[in-house]
C-alpha positions in Angstrom: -29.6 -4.0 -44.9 -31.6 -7.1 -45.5 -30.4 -7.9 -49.1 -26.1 -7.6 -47.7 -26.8 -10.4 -45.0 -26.1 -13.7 -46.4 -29.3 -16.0 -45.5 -28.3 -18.7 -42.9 -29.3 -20.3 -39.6 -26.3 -18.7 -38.1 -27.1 -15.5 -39.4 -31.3 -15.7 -38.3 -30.0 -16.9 -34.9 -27.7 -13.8 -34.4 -30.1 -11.6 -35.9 -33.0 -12.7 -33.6 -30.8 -12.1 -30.5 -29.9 -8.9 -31.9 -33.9 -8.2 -32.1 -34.3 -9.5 -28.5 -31.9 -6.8 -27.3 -33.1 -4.1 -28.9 -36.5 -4.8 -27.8 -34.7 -5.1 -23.7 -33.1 -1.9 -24.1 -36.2 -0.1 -26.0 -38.2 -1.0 -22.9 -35.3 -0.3 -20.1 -34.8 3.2 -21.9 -38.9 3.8 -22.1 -38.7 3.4 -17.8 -35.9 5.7 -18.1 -37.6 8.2 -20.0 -40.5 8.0 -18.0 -38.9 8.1 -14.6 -36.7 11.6 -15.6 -40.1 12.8 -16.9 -41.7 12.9 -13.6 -38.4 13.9 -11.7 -38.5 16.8 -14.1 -42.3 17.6 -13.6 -41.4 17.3 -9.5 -38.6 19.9 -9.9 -40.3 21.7 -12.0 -43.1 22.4 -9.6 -40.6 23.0 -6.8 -38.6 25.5 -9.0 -41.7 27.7 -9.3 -43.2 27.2 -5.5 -39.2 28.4 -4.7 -39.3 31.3 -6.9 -42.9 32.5 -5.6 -41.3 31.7 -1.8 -38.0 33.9 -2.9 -40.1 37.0 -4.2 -42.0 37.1 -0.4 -38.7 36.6 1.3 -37.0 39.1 -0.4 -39.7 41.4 0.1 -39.3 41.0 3.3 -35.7 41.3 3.9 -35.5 44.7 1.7 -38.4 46.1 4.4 -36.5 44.5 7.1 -33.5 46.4 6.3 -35.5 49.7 5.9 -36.3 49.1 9.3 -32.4 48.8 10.5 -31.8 52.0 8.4 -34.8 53.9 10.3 -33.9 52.2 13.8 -30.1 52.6 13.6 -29.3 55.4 11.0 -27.2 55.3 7.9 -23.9 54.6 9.8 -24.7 51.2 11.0 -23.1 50.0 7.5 -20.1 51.5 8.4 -20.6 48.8 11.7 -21.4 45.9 9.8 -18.4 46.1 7.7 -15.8 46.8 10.3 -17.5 43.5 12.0 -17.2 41.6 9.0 -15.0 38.6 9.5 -12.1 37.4 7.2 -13.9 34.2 6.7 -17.6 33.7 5.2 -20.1 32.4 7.6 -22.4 30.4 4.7 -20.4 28.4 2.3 -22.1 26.3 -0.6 -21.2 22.5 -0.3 -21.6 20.2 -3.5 -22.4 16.6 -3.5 -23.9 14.4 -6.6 -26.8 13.0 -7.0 -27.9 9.8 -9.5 -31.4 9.9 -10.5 -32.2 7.3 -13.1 -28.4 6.8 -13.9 -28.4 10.7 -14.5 -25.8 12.2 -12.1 -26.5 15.6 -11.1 -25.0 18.6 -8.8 -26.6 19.2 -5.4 -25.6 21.8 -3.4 -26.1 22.6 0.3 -25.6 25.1 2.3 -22.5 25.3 5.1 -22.2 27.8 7.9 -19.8 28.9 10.6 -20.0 30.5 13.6 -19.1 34.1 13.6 -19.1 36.2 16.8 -17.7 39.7 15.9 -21.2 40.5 14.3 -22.9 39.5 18.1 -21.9 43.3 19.2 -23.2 44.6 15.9 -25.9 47.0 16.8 -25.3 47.5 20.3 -26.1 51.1 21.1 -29.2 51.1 18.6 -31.1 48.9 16.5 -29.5 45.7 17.5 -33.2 43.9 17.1 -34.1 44.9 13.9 -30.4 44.1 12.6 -31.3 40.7 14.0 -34.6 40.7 12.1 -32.7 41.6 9.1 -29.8 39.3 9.2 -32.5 36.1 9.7 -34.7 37.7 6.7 -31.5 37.3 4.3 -30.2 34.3 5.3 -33.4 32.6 4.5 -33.3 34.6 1.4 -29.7 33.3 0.8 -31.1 29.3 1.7 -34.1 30.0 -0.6 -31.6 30.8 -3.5 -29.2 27.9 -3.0 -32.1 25.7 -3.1 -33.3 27.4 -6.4 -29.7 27.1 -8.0 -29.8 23.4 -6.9 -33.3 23.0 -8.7 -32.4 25.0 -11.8 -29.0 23.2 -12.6 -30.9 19.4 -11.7 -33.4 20.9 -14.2 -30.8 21.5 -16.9 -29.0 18.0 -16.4 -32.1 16.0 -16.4 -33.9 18.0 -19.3 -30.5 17.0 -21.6 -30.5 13.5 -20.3 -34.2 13.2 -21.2 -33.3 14.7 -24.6 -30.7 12.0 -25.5 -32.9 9.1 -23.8 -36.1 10.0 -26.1 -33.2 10.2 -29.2 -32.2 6.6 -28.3 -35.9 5.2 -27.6 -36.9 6.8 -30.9 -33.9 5.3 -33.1 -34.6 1.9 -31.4 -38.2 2.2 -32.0 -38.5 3.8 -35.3 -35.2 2.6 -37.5 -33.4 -0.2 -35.7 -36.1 -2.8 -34.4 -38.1 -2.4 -37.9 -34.7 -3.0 -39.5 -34.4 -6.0 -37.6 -37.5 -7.4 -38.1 -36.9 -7.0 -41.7 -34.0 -8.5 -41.8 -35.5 -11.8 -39.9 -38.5 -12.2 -42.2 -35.6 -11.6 -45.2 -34.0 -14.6 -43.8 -36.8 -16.8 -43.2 -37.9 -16.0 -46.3 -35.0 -16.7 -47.7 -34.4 -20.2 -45.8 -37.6 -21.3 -46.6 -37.2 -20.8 -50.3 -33.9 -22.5 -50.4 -36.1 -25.9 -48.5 -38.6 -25.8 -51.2 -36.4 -26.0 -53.8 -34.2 -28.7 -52.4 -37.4 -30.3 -51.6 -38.4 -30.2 -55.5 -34.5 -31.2 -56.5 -34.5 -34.4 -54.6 -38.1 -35.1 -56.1 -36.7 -34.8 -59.7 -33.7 -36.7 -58.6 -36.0 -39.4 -57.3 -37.8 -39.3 -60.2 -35.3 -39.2 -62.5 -33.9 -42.7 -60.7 -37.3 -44.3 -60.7 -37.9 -43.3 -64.3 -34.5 -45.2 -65.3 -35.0 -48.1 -63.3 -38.4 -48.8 -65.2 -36.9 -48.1 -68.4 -33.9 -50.7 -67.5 -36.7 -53.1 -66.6 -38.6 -52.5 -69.8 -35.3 -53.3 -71.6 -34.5 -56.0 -69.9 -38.2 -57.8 -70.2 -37.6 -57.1 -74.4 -34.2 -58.7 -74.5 -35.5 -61.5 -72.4 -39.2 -62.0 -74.6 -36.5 -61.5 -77.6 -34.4 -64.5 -76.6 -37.2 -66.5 -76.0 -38.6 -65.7 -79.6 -35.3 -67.1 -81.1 -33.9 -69.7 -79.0 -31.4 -68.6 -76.8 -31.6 -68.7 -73.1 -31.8 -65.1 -71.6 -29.2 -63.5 -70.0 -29.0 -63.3 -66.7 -28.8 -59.8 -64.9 -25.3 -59.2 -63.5 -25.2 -59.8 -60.1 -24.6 -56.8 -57.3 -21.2 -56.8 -54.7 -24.1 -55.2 -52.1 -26.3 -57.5 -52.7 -26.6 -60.1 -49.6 -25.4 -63.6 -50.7 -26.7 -66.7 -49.1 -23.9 -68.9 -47.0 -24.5 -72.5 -47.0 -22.5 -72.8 -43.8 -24.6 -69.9 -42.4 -26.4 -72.1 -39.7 -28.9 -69.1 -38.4 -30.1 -66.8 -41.1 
């Protein structure tokens, strides 16, 4: 990348500000990735003191309902289904949540008021039917919560996945490139000053080197002149050269 750039102080300018946002988002990403790591840890903690919670509820509902089957009979299913109601009394609500600019599904649990089942189990084994419904429906709220967990798991795991992608590129093969490419340029700038630095030294001495070789030919002709004779000849006067006024009162 470094030898395609053309070396300028346009191009080192743009190049450091490129750097400088690398480096921003490099360290904004980092939080990032740290932050979903310990949402992830949290949820997965909760996943697994959910899943130990659902074994011992559903334990207890399947022994709850052994107890409706040995208080009531076999028939009472035959009940519950003719007091079933058209409509479901738990319903699963959705809603989004952001964590870390990761938006993921949370769902909660909706329920309605059904009062055919009140009459459920009214010659026999009303209570335990009771007992039974209340075990499952905390069975059923354990497992929405789970689901909940287990999909924020998924989400955030991905998310974390593409974050530690990006903070790894930026780390590893952009922000070295980068650097390269600034100490290419400076390089470069800084080879380009010492050699005009050494061009306008040769120019200058090239002029002063001429200038004492006009001299040396003009103090000849004039020593030559003065060996035969003649007067010697006056250098030809310069148009930038200042020229005295005689009216000039002040200088």
């Amino acid at each position: 990348m470094s030898g395609k750039v053309l070396p300028s102080r346009m191009t080192l300018t743009a190049t450091k500000a490129r750097l400088k946002g690398a480096n921003t988002g490099h360290k904004l990403l980092k939080k990032k990735a740290d932050a979903l790591a310990v949402r992830i840890r949290m949820i997965l903690k909760q996943i697994v003191d959910n899943k130990q919670l659902m074994g011992a509820t559903l334990k207890e509902a399947n022994f709850s309902l052994a107890g409706v089957y040995y208080a009531a009979g076999d028939d009472i299913k035959y009940q519950v289904l003719q007091n079933v109601g058209s409509s479901a009394t738990s319903k699963v609500g959705f809603r989004v949540d952001n964590v870390a600019g990761v938006k993921i599904p949370v769902f909660d649990k909706i329920e309605s008021e059904n009062k055919a089942q009140d009459l459920t189990g009214l010659a026999r084994g009303g209570q335990k039917l009771e007992q039974s419904r209340t075990s499952f429906t905390k069975a059923l709220d354990n497992l929405i919560v789970i689901a909940s967990l287990q999909t924020a798991f998924v989400a955030l795991d991905e998310a974390q996945k593409i974050t530690n992608r990006r903070v790894n590129a930026l780390e590893y093969v952009v922000i070295p490139r980068l650097e390269d490419t600034v100490k290419y340029i400076a390089t470069e700038l800084d080879e380009l000053e010492r050699e005009e630095f050494v061009r306008l030294k040769k120019v200058q001495a090239s002029k002063k080197k001429k200038i004492e070789e006009e001299q040396l030919k003009a103090q000849e002709t004039a020593q030559a002149a003065l060996a035969s004779g003649k007067p010697a000849p006056q250098p030809a006067k310069s148009m930038l050269d200042k020229q005295k006024d005689p009216d000039d009162l002040f200088s």
